[in-house]
Each structure stands twice: as C-alpha cells, then as structure tokens.
ZASE-906131 format. One record per residue: residue number from 1; residue in one letter; chain; x, y, z of N, C-alpha, C, CB in turn. Coordinates in steps of 0.2 Angstrom, whole numbers, m for minus. Glycine has a CB too. Example, Ala and Ser with C-alpha at 12.3 -4.5 7.8 and 13.67 -1.06 7.14 Angstrom:
pt pos:1&code:a&unit:A&nX:66&nY:m28&nZ:39&caX:62&caY:m22&caZ:39&cX:66&cY:m16&cZ:39&cbX:57&cbY:m22&cbZ:45;
pt pos:2&code:s&unit:A&nX:64&nY:m11&nZ:35&caX:68&caY:m5&caZ:36&cX:64&cY:0&cZ:39&cbX:70&cbY:m3&cbZ:29;
***
This chain:
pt pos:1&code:x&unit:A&nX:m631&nY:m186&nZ:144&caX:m628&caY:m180&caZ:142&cX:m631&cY:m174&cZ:146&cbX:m629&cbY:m178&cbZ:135;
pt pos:2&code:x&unit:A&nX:m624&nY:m169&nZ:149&caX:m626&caY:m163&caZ:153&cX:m632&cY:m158&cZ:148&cbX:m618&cbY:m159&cbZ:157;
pt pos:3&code:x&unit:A&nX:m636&nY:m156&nZ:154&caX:m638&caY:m148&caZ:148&cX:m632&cY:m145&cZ:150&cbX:m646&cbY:m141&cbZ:149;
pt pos:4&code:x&unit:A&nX:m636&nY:m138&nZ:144&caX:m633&caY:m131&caZ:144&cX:m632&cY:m128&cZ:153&cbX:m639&cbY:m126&cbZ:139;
pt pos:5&code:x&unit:A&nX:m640&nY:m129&nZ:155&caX:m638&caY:m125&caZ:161&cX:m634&cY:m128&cZ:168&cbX:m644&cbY:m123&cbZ:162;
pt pos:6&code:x&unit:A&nX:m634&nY:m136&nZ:166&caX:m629&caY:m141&caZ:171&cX:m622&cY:m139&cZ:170&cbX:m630&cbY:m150&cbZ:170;
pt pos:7&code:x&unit:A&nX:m621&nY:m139&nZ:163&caX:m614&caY:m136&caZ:161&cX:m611&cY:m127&cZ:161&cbX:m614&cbY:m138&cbZ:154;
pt pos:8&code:x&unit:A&nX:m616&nY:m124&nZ:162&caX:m614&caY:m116&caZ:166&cX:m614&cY:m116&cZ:173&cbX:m620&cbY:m110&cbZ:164;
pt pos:9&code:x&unit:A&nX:m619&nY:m123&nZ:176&caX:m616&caY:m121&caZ:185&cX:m611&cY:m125&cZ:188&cbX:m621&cbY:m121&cbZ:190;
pt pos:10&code:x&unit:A&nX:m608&nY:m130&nZ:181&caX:m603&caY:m135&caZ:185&cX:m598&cY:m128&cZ:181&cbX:m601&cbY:m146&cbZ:182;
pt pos:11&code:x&unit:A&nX:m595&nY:m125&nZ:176&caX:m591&caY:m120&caZ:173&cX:m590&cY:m116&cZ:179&cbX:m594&cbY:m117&cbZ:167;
pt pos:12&code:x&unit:A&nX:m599&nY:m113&nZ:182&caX:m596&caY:m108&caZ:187&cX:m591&cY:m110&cZ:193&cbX:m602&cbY:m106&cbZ:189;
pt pos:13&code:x&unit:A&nX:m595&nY:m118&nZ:195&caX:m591&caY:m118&caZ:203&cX:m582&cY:m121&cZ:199&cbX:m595&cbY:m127&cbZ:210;
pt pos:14&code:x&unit:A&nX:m583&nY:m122&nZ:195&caX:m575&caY:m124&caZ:194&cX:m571&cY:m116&cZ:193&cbX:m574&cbY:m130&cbZ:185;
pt pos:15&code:x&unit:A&nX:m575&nY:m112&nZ:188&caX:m572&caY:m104&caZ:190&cX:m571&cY:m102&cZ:197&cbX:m577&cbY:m98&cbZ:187;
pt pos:16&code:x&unit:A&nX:m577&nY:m102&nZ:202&caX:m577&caY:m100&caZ:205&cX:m572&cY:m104&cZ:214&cbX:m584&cbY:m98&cbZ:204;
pt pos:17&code:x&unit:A&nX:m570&nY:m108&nZ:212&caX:m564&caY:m112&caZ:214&cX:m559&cY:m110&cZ:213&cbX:m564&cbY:m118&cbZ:212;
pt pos:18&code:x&unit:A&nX:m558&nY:m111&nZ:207&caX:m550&caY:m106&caZ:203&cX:m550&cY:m100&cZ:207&cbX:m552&cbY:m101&cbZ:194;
pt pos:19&code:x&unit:A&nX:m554&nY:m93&nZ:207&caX:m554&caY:m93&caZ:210&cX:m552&cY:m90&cZ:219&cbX:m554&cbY:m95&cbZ:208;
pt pos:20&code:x&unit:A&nX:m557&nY:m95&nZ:220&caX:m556&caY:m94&caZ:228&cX:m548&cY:m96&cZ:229&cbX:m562&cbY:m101&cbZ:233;
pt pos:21&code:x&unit:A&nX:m544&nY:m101&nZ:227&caX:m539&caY:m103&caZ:229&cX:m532&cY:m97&cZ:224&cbX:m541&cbY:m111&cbZ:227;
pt pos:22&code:x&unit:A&nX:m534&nY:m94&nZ:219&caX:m531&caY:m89&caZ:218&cX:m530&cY:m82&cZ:223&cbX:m534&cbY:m88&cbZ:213;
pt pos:23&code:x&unit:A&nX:m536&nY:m82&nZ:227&caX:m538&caY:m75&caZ:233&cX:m535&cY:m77&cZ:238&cbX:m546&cbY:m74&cbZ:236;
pt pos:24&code:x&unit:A&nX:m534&nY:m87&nZ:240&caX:m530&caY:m88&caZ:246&cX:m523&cY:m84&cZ:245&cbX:m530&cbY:m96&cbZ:248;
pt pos:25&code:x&unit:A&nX:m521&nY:m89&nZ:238&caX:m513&caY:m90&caZ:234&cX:m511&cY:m82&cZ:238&cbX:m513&cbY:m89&cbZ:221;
pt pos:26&code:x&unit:A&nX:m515&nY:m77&nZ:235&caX:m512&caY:m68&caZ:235&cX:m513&cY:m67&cZ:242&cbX:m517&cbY:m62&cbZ:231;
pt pos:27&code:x&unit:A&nX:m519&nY:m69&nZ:245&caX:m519&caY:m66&caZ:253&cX:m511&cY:m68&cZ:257&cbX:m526&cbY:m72&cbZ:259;
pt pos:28&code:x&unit:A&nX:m510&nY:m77&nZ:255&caX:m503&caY:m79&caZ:258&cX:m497&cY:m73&cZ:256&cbX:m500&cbY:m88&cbZ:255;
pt pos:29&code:x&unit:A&nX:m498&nY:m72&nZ:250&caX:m493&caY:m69&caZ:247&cX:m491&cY:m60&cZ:251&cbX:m495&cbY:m70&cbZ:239;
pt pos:30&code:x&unit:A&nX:m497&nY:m59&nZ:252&caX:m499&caY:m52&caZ:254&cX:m495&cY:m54&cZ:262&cbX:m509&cbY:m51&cbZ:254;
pt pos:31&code:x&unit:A&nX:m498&nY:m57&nZ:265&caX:m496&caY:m57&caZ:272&cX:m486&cY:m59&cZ:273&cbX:m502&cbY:m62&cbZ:277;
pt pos:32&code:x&unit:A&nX:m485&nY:m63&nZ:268&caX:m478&caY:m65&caZ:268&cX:m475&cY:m57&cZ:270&cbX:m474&cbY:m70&cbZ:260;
pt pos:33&code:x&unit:A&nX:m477&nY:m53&nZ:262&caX:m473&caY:m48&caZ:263&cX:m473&cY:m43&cZ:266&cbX:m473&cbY:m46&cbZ:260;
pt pos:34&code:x&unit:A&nX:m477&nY:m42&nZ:271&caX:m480&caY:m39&caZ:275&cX:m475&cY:m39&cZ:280&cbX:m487&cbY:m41&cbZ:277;
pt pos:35&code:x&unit:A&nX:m475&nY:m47&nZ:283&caX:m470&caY:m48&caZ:288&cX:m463&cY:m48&cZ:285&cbX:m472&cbY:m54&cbZ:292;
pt pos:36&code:x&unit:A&nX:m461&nY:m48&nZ:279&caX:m455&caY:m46&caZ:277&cX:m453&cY:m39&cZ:280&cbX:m454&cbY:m46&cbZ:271;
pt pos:37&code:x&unit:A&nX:m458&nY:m35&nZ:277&caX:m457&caY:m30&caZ:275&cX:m456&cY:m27&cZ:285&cbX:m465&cbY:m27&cbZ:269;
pt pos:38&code:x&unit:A&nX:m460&nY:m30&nZ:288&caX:m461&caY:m27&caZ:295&cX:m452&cY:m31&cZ:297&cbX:m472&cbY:m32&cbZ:301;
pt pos:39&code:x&unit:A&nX:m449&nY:m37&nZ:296&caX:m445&caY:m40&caZ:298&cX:m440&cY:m35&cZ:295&cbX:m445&cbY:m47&cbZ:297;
pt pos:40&code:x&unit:A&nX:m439&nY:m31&nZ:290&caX:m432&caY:m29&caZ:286&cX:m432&cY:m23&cZ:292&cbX:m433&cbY:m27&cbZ:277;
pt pos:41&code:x&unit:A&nX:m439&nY:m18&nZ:293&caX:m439&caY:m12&caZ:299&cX:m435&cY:m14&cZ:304&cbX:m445&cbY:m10&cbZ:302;
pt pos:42&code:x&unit:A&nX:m439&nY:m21&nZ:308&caX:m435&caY:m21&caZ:314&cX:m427&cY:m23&cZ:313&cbX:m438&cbY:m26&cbZ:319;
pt pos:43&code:x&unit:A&nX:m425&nY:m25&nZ:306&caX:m418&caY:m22&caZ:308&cX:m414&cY:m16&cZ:305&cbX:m415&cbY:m27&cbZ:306;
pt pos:44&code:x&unit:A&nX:m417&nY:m16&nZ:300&caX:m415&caY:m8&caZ:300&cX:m416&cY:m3&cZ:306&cbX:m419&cbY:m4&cbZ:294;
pt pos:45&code:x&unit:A&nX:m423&nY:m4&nZ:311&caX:m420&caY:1&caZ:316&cX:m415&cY:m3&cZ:321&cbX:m426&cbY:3&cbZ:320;
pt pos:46&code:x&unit:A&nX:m415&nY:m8&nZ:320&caX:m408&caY:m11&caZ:327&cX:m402&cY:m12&cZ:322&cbX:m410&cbY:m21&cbZ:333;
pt pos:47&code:x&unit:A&nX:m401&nY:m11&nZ:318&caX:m394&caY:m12&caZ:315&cX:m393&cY:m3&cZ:314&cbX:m394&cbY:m18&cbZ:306;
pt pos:48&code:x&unit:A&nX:m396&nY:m2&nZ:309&caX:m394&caY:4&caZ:303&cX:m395&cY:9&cZ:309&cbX:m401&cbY:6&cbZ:294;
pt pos:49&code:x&unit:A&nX:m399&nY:10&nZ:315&caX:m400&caY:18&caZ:319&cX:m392&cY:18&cZ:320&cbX:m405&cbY:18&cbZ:328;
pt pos:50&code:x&unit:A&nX:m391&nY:25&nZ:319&caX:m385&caY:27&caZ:323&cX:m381&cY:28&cZ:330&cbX:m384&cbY:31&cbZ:321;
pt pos:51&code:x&unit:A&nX:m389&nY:31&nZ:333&caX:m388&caY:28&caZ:341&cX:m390&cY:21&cZ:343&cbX:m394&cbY:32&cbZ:346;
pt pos:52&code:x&unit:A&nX:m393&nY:17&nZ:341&caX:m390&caY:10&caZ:343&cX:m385&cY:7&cZ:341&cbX:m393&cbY:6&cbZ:342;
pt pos:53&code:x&unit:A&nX:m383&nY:11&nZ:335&caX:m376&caY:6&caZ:334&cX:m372&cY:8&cZ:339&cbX:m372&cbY:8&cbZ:326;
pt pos:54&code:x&unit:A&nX:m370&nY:14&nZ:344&caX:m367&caY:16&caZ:347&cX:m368&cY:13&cZ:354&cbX:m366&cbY:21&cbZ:344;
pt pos:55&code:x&unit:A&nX:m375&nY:11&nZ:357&caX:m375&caY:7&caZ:363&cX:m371&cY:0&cZ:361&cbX:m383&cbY:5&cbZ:365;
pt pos:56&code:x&unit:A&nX:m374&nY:m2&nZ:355&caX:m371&caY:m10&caZ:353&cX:m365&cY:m9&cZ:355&cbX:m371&cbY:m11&cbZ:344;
pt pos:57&code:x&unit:A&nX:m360&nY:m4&nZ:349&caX:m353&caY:m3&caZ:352&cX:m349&cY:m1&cZ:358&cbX:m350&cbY:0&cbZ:348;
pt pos:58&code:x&unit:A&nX:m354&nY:1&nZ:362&caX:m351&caY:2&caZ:369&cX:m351&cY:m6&cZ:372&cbX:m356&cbY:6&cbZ:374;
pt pos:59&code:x&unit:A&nX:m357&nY:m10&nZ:371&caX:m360&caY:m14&caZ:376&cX:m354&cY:m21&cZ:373&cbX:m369&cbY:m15&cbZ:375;
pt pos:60&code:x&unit:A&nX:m353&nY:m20&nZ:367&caX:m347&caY:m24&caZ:365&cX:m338&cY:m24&cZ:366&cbX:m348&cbY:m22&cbZ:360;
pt pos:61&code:x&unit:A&nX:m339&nY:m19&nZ:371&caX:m329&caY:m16&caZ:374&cX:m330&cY:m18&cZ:380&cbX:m326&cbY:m6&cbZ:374;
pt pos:62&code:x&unit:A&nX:m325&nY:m21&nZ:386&caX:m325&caY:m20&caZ:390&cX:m327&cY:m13&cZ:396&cbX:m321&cbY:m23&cbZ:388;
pt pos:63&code:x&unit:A&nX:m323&nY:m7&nZ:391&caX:m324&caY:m3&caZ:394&cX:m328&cY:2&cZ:392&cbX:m319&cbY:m1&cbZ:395;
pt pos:64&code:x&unit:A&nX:m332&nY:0&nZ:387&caX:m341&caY:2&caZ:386&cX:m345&cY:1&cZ:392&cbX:m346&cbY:m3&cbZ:380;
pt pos:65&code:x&unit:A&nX:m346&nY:m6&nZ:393&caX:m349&caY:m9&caZ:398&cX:m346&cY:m6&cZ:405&cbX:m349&cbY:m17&cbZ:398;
pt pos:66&code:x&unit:A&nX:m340&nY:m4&nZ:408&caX:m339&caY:m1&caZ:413&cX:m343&cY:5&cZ:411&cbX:m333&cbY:m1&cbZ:415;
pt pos:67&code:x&unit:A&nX:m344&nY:8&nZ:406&caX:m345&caY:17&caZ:405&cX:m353&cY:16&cZ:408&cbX:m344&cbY:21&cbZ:396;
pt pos:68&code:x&unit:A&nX:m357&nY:10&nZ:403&caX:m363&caY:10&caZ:407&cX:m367&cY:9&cZ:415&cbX:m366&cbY:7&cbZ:403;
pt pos:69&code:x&unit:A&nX:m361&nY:6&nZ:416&caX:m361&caY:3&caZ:423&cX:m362&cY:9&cZ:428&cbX:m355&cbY:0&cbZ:426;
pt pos:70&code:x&unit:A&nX:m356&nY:13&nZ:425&caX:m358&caY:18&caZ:429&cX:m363&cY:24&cZ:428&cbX:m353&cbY:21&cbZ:430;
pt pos:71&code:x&unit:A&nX:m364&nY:26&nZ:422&caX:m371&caY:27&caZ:420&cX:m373&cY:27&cZ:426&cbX:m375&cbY:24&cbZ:416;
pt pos:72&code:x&unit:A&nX:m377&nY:22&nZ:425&caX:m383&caY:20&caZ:426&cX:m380&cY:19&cZ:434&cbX:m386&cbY:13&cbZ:421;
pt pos:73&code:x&unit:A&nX:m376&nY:17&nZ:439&caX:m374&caY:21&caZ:445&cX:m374&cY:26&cZ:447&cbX:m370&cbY:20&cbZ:447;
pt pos:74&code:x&unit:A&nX:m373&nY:29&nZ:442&caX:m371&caY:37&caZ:445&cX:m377&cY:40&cZ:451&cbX:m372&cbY:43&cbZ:437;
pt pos:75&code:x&unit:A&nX:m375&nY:42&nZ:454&caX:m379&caY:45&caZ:461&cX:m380&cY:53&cZ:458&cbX:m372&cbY:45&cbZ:470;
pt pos:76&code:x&unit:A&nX:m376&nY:56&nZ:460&caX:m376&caY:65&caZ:455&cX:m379&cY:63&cZ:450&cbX:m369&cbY:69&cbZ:453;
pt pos:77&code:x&unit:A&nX:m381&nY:71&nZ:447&caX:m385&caY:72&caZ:440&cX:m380&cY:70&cZ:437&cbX:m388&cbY:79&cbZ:436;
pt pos:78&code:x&unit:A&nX:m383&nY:69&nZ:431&caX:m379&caY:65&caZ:424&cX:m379&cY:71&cZ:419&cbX:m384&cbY:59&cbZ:421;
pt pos:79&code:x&unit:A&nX:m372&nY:70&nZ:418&caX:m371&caY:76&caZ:410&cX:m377&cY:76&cZ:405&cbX:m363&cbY:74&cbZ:404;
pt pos:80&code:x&unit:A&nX:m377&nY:79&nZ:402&caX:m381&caY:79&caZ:395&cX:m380&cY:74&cZ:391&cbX:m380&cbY:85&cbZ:390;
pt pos:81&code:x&unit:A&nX:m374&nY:73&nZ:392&caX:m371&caY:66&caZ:385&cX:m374&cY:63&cZ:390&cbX:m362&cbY:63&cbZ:383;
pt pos:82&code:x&unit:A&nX:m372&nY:60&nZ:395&caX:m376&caY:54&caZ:398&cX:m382&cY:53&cZ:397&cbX:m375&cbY:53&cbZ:403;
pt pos:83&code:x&unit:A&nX:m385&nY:60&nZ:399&caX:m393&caY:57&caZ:399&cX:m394&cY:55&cZ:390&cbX:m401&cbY:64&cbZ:402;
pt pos:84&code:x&unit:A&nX:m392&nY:58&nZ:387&caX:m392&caY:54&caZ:380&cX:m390&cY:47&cZ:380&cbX:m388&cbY:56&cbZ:373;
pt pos:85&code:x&unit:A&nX:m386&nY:46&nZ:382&caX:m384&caY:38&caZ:379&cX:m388&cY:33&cZ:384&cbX:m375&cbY:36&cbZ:380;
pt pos:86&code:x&unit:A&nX:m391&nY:35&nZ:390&caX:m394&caY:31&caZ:393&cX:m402&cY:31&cZ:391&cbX:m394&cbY:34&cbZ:399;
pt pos:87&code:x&unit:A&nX:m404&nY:38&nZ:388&caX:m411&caY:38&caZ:385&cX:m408&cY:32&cZ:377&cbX:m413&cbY:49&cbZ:382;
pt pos:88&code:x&unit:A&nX:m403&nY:32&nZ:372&caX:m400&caY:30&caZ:370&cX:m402&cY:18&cZ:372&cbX:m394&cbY:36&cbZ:372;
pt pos:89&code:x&unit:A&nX:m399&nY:19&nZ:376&caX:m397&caY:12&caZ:381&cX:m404&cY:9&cZ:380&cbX:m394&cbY:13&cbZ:392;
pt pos:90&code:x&unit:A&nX:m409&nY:15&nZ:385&caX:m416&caY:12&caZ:389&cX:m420&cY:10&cZ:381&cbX:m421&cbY:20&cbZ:396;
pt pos:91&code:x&unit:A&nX:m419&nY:13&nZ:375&caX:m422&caY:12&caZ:368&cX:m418&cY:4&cZ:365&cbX:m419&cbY:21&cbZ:361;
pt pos:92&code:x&unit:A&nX:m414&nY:3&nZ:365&caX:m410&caY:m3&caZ:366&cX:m414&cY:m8&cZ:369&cbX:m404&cbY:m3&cbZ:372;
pt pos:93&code:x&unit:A&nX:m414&nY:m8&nZ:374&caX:m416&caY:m13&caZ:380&cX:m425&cY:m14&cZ:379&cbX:m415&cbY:m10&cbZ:389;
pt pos:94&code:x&unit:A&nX:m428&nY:m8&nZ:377&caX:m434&caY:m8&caZ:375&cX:m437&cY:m14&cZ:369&cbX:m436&cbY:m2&cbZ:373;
pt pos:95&code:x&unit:A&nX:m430&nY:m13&nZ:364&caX:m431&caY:m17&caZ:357&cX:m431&cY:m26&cZ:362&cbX:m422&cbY:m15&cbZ:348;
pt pos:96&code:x&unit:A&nX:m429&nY:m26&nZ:364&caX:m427&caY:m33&caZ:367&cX:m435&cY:m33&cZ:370&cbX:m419&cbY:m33&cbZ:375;
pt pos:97&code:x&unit:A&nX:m435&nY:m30&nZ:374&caX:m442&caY:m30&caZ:381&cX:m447&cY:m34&cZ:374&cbX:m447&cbY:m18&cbZ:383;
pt pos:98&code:x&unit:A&nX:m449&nY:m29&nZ:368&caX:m454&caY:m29&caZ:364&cX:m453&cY:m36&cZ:358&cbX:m453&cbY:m21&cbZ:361;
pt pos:99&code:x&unit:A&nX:m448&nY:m40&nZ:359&caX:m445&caY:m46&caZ:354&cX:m448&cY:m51&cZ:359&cbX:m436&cbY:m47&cbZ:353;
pt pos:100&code:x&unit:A&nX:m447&nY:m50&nZ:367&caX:m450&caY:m56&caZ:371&cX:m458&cY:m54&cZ:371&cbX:m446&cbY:m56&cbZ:379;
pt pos:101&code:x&unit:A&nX:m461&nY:m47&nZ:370&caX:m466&caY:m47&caZ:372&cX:m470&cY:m52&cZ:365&cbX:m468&cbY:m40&cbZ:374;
pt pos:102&code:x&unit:A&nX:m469&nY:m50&nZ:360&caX:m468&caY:m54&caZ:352&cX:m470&cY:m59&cZ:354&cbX:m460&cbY:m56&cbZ:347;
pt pos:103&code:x&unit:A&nX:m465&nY:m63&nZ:355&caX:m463&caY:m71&caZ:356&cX:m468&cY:m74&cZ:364&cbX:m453&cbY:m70&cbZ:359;
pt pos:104&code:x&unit:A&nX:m471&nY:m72&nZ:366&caX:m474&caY:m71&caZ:373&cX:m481&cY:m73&cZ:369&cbX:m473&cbY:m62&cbZ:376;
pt pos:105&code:x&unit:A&nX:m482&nY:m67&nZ:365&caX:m489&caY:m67&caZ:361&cX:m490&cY:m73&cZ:354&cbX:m491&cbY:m57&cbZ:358;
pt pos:106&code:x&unit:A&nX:m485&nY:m76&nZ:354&caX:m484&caY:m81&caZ:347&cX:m486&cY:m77&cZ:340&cbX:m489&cbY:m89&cbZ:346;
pt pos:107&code:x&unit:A&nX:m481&nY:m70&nZ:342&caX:m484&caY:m65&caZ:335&cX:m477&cY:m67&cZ:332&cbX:m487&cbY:m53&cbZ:335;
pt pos:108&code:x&unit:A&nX:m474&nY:m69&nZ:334&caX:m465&caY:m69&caZ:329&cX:m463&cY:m74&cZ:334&cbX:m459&cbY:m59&cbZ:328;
pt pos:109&code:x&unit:A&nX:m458&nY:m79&nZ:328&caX:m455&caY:m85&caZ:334&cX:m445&cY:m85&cZ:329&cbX:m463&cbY:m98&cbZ:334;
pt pos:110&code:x&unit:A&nX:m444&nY:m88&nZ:332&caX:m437&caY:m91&caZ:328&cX:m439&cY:m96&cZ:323&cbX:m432&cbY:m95&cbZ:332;
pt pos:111&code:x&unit:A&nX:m443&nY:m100&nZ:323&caX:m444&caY:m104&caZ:317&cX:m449&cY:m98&cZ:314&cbX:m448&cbY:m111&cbZ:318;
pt pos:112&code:x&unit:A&nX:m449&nY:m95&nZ:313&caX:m453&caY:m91&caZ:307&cX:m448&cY:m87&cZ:304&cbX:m460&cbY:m87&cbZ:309;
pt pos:113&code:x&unit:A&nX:m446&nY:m88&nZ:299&caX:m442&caY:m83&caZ:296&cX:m441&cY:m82&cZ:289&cbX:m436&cbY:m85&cbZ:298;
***
C-alpha cells in the first residue's frame, strides 16, 4: 500500500498533466483563431475594399484590361483618376507580391485552411 505522501505526488503529476495538456488544448485553440481571424482580414481587405473591388472589375472586362494597358503606357502625365486607379492597381498586385512572399516563407500554404 502507497502512503499519504506517494499519493499526493502521483495526484500531483496526474493534476499536473491534466494540466499541461489542457495549456497545449488552448494554446492550439488560440493560434487556430488567430490565423482565422488574420485569414477572414485578408479577405475582407481583397474582397470587401471598394478600390479593389473596382481593379478586380476592370481586370475582369476586356476593356478594363485595355484601360490599364494603357495606364500604365501612358507616356504624358496621368490624370488624377488615373494616378488613383494605378495607385489603386499597384495595392492589387502588392496583395499577390505579399501571398507569394507567405508562401515563400511556409507562413501560409493551400493546404492550410
């Protein structure tokens, strides 16, 4: 037969197990949401912005994609609207830049979702 005090330090490691594997349970649980939470932004800013929605829908027409063509040709200064939609475009192209750079560093993949 165990004593008293064999049976308070097998009680402890069996509490203190519980536990440790309760701290992991919440850490996992903590970081899931985290990268939810970080995954819902990146699409609220590439879906829900209203200046990206409107590169999206240029880059989606045939005659969007000529408009930026020439943008971004243009020789002469560029109206005001243009330099928006180009400052506009160049924020676009950055979200892409910043998904390969992600994917580059194995901070975010397609199998993780």
């Amino acid at each position: 037969m165990i004593g008293l005090q064999e049976a308070i330090a097998i009680a402890g490691i069996i509490v203190g197990g519980a536990t440790a594997c309760k701290g992991i349970q919440e850490y996992r649980r903590s970081i899931m949401f985290r990268r939810a939470k970080w995954l819902y932004s990146l699409y609220h800013d590439f879906y829900m912005e209203p200046y990206l929605k409107e590169v999206r829908e240029e880059m989606d027409s045939e005659e969007g994609r000529n408009r930026i063509e020439k943008i971004i040709r243009k020789e002469e200064e560029l109206s005001r609207e243009e330099e928006k939609f180009l400052s506009n475009f160049t924020d676009y192209l950055n979200f892409f830049e910043f998904m390969l750079y992600l994917r580059k560093k194995e901070d975010w993949s397609v199998k993780r979702r």
